[in-house]
C-alpha positions, 0 to 999 in steps of 0.5 A: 869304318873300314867294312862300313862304305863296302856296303853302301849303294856306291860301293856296291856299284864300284865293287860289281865294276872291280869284278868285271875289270878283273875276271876272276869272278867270271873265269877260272883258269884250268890247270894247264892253262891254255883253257879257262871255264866259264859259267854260262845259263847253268852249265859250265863251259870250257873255252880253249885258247888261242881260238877261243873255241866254246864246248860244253864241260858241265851240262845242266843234265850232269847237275841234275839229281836223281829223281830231281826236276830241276839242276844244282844252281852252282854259286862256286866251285872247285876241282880235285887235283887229279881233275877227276872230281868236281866239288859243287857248292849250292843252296847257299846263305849268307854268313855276314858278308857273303854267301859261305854257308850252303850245300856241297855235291861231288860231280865225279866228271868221269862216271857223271855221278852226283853225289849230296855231302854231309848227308846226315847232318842239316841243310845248308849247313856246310862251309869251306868244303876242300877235297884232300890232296890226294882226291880221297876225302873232304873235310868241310865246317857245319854248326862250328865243328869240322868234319872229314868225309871219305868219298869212298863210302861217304863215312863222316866223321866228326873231327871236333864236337865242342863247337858252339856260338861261342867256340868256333872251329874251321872258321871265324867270329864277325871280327875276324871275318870283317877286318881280316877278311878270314872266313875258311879256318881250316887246310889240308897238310900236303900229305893229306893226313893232317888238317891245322885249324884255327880255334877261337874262344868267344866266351869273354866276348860280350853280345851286342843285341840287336832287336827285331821288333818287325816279324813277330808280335814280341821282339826277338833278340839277335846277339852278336859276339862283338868285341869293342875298342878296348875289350880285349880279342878273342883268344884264338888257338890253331890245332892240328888234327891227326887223322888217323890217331884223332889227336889235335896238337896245339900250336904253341905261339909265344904271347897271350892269344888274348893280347894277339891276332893270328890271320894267317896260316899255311904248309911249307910242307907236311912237317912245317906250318907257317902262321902269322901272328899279329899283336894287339896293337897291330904294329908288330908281326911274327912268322913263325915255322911250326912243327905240326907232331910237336906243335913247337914254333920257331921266329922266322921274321919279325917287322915293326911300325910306328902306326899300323901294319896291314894284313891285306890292302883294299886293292885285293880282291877280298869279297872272292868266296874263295879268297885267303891270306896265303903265303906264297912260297917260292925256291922250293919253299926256301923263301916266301915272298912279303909286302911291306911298307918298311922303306917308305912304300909297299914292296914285295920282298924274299924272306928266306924261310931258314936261315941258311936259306940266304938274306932278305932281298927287296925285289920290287924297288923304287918310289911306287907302290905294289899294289897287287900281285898278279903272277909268280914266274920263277922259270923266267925269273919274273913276277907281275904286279899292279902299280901306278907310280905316275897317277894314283888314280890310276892302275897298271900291270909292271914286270920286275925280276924275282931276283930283285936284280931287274929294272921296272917295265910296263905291261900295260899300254901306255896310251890307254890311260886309266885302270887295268887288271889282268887274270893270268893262266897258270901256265902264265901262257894267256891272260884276261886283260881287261880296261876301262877309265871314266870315260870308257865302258869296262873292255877285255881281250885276250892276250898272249903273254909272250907278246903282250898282244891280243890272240884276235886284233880285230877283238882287242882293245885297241879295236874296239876303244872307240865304240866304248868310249862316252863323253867325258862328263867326269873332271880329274883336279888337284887342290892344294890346301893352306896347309901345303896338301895336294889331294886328287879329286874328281867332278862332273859338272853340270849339262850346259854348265855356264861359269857365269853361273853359281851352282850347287855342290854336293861332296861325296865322302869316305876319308878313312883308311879303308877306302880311296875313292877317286879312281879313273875307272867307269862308273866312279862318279855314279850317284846310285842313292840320287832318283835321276841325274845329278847333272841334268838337274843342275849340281856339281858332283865332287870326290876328294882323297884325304891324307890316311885314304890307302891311294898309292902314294907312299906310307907317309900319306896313308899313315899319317892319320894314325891316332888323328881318325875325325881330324886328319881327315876332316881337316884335309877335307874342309880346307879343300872345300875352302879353296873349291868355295873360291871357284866362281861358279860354286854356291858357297849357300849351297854346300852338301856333303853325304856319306855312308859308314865311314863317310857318313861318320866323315859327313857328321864330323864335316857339318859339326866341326866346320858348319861355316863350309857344309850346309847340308849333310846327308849321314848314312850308318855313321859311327857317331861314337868311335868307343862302339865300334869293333876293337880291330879296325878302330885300335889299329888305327886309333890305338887303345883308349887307356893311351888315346882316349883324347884323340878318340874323343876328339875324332868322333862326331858326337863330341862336336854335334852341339856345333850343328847348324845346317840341315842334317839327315841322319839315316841308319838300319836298326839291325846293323852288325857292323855299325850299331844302331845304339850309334844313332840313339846316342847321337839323337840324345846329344842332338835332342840336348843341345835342342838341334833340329835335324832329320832322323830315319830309322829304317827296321831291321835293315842291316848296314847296307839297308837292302832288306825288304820290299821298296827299302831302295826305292823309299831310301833313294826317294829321301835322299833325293828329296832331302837333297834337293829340298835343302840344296836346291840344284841349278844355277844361278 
């Protein structure tokens, strides 16, 4: 489950690393480029290159309400185009994943005046709020309706009324938001007249309940629209609103709403919107170009796969608050540019958007993935991505021309070897360059991009790489299994290893299609759920990538799971253990193995389908049944049940718990949206049937990443530990 390891205790460590090494959660570049802004102990800073030079851009005292004795505590925000206004989002709450629901302010930057939106509506209720083109108005959601607020005299008018639970306008329900990573549903047109939305009808949708029996005497139920592997999606509609006439035109994509997803949306221009629609199966895309008066739309782009196509990839940068599906338009908006895996690996296309706007053009070409885009250079005919074609462990930036006429050149220095990520100015004048490998703490400098070299030597990378560097505790290995798979892994052995000695090893997991693991970054080995350190106590820590993990190795290797999710994977993963098992030093009675979601469903599956390998096993918020998990995530890659019902019987780790014979510890939050808790219940019961002993621990009202409540951390880790070391004890032998 894709949403599933994000949230774990490793994940989270991993995801707040990624951020460093990218920037952008700490810098936003100004519009023109040479400066960048920076949040810094409640102001906002302005930095101005080359020199770097630090002023003051918005004081805590411009932050400050009338009459209040404390500054707006700014958790994101945004600029009009006339740079003139600066919207302030505040006080905020979690909406499933992130913080998207909060308050909004205008700092008009020129007067210094504070203004509070949606004044008469609840607090804390906003969402997306956007400033119009043309520094007017802000349209924003609360309570599933959109709203229009002129900054002139702070009218608001309500642009829909219907919204409910059930009925959600400008913004998305749990699946939406989980597996397409779709939050803000509404833009602006260019012209500032007309706002398209996205309209998604939930009332087929049956409640999963969630049950809170710890704050109150009488338990409270918690529903949660939550469409199942083979239930059909939530018809989801996109309108456009006239804001003058008050009229909504319907976009009038072919195909029934309920048998097709529509992830993304964007303006060519104010006559034409672009949406993508996706088809349940999730193998077939369209674009269409539709008119926004007519809501008439028109085939621009069709593509096919025998598995599944993605709507985004885990190297973007999803967990951004502001982050999108957008379409990048190039050419004057005569193409947009595409990823596409259609020749064997993702490659970044120009699909024209007419017909008479030319062919569709390969830019990117080779055997290599494109892993992420990083800037657009139409005056120099070049664009900037990252990829790795030598080492899918690894990640650097490349240039190409736009024209698809231009030979691969690398950006990144090649002997800093590991995982780079760059911001760029729009100006695409500076860049934020930032490193690290496993061995290095995460380093950034400023570069001029004209030269590819740091603005200030002494600060570069290359300066300081000697003073970041630690000792190489972390491994990289290939294993080759019997059956002819090489897979990339990492181990850190033991202090004062001795290979006369046996030890312990503990495999960490995930499997599935969301995530690779084995990344030659900083802190990718850290155990954060284990109280101490794993190599000072004696074990051999292990993280192998099966064929299905989205490494950049080709479509080959990550599709190949397709319909096979609980087999694939495991098989990959068991046969590489088996050829580990004949190292000398390893402990073949001292096998563990634990995950979390995904990789707490791959460690069930790995101790019930190969007990001979794995003898203890520690699952966290594990899918025990694939039938109960979300419709978009396991029919992508799993297909629907009317046509794969065996390989979903066969991939899921209840069908084979009667195998269980080592020691398990099974652990999950009664309250998780994500992965339910009816998953542990029904596997407890098979348990119990097959009279299989093992160790359960339901922890209240914690969600799926059970960081709810005082000491749930400390008591989590202090099981893992123990459970860990009771039943695979470390040390060699």
């Amino acid at each position: 489950m894709k949403s599933v390891i994000r949230c774990s205790v490793v994940f989270i460590l991993i995801l707040n690393f990624v951020f460093i090494l990218s920037g952008q959660s700490k810098i936003r570049w100004a519009k023109e480029g040479s400066s960048y802004f920076k949040m810094e102990e409640g102001e906002l800073m302005q930095y101005t290159l080359p020199d770097n030079t630090k002023s003051v851009f918005v004081s805590k005292t411009m932050l400050t309400p009338t009459g209040a004795s404390e500054n707006l505590r700014i958790r994101n925000y945004a600029f009009s185009n006339d740079q003139n206004l600066m919207l302030i989002f505040t006080n905020t709450q979690k909406v499933w994943r992130l913080d998207t629901r909060g308050d909004y302010w205008v700092l008009n930057l020129k007067t210094k005046d504070l203004k509070k939106l949606g004044a008469s509506l609840p607090e804390s209720t906003l969402m997306f709020a956007k400033f119009s083109p043309d520094n007017s108005k802000v349209a924003y959601v609360s309570n599933y309706n959109l709203y229009v607020e002129d900054l002139t005299n702070n009218m608001i008018t309500a642009l829909t009324t219907n919204g409910n639970r059930k009925l959600i306008n400008g913004t998305f329900d749990w699946v939406y938001e989980e597996e397409f990573a779709c939050r803000d549903g509404f833009q602006w047109s260019p012209d500032s007249k007309q706002i398209s939305f996205w309209n998604t009808d939930a009332n087929q949708i049956r409640d999963f309940y969630m049950i809170n029996n710890t704050d109150s005497i009488y338990s409270q139920i918690i529903p949660v629209e939550y469409p199942k592997i083979g239930y059909p999606p939530s018809p989801v509609k996109i309108g456009v609103i006239d804001l003058v006439t008050q009229k909504t035109v319907l976009l009038k994509i072919p195909g029934e709403p309920n048998q097709n997803y529509l992830p993304r949306m964007e303006w060519l221009s104010a006559n034409e919107v672009f949406v993508q629609q996706l088809n349940r199966h999730q193998n077939e895309t369209k674009i269409f170009s539709c008119n926004p008066t007519s809501g008439d739309a028109q085939l621009v782009y069709t593509e096919k796969d025998d598995a599944w196509l993605d709507v985004y990839t885990p190297w973007e940068d999803v967990y951004a608050l502001d982050f999108r599906h957008k379409f990048t338009f190039v050419d004057g908006g005569k193409a947009f540019l595409w990823m596409t895996e259609k020749d064997g690996w993702r490659h970044m296309y120009r699909i024209p958007t007419h017909k008479n706007n030319g062919k569709e053009v390969c830019i990117t070409k080779g055997d290599y993935d494109v892993m992420d885009t990083r800037w657009i250079d139409e005056k120099s005919n070049a664009v900037y991505f990252l990829a790795s074609p030598k080492n899918a462990t690894q990640k650097y930036l490349y240039k190409t021309s736009l024209d698809g006429k231009g030979k691969l050149e690398m950006i990144s220095p090649t002997e800093q070897e590991g995982t780079h990520d760059y911001s760029i100015s729009a100006d695409g004048k500076y860049a934020q360059h930032s490193f690290s490998n496993s061995f290095t703490r995460p380093l950034s400098e400023w570069l001029d991009m004209t030269t590819y070299k740091a603005i200030n030597e002494s600060k570069s990378i290359k300066a300081r790489l000697g003073e970041a560097q630690e000792e190489k505790t972390v491994e990289f290995f290939k294993v080759n299994t019997s059956e002819g798979i090489e897979m990339d892994g990492w181990m850190v052995k033991p202090n004062n290893f001795d290979p006369s000695k046996k030890y312990p090893v503990v495999f960490y997991v995930y499997t599935e299609p969301w995530g690779a693991e084995v990344h030659d970054a900083y802190g990718v080995a850290d155990n954060g759920l284990y109280s101490g350190s794993m190599r000072e106590d004696g074990y051999i820590y292990i993280c192998m990538d099966n064929r299905g993990t989205p490494a950049p190795k080709g479509r080959t290797w990550r599709k190949s799971i397709y319909r096979k999710v609980g087999v694939i994977n495991i098989r990959d993963q068991a046969l590489a253990a088996k050829e580990i098992l004949k190292w000398p030093y390893v402990d073949p009675e001292r096998i563990a193995v634990w995950g979390w979601s995904g990789g707490g469903t791959a460690t069930l599956n790995l101790m019930f389908q190969h007990p001979e390998i794995y003898k203890t096993g520690i699952a966290v918020a594990a899918v025990a049944n694939q039938l109960t998990y979300d419709n978009i995530y396991q029919e992508r890659y799993m297909g629907l049940p009317e046509e794969s019902m065996a390989d979903i019987v066969a991939g899921s780790p209840i069908t084979h718990a009667k195998n269980l014979q080592g020691n398990l510890l099974y652990i999950h939050g009664t309250s998780d949206d994500n992965v339910h808790y009816a998953n542990a219940e029904m596997l407890v019961n098979e348990l119990i049937k097959h009279n299989k002993q093992f160790q359960f621990m339901p922890y209240p009202n914690r969600s799926h990443g059970i960081s709810e409540g005082e000491g749930t951390f400390e008591h989590l880790s202090t099981l893992y530990t123990n459970y860990l070391k009771m039943h695979c004890p470390p040390g060699g032998r």
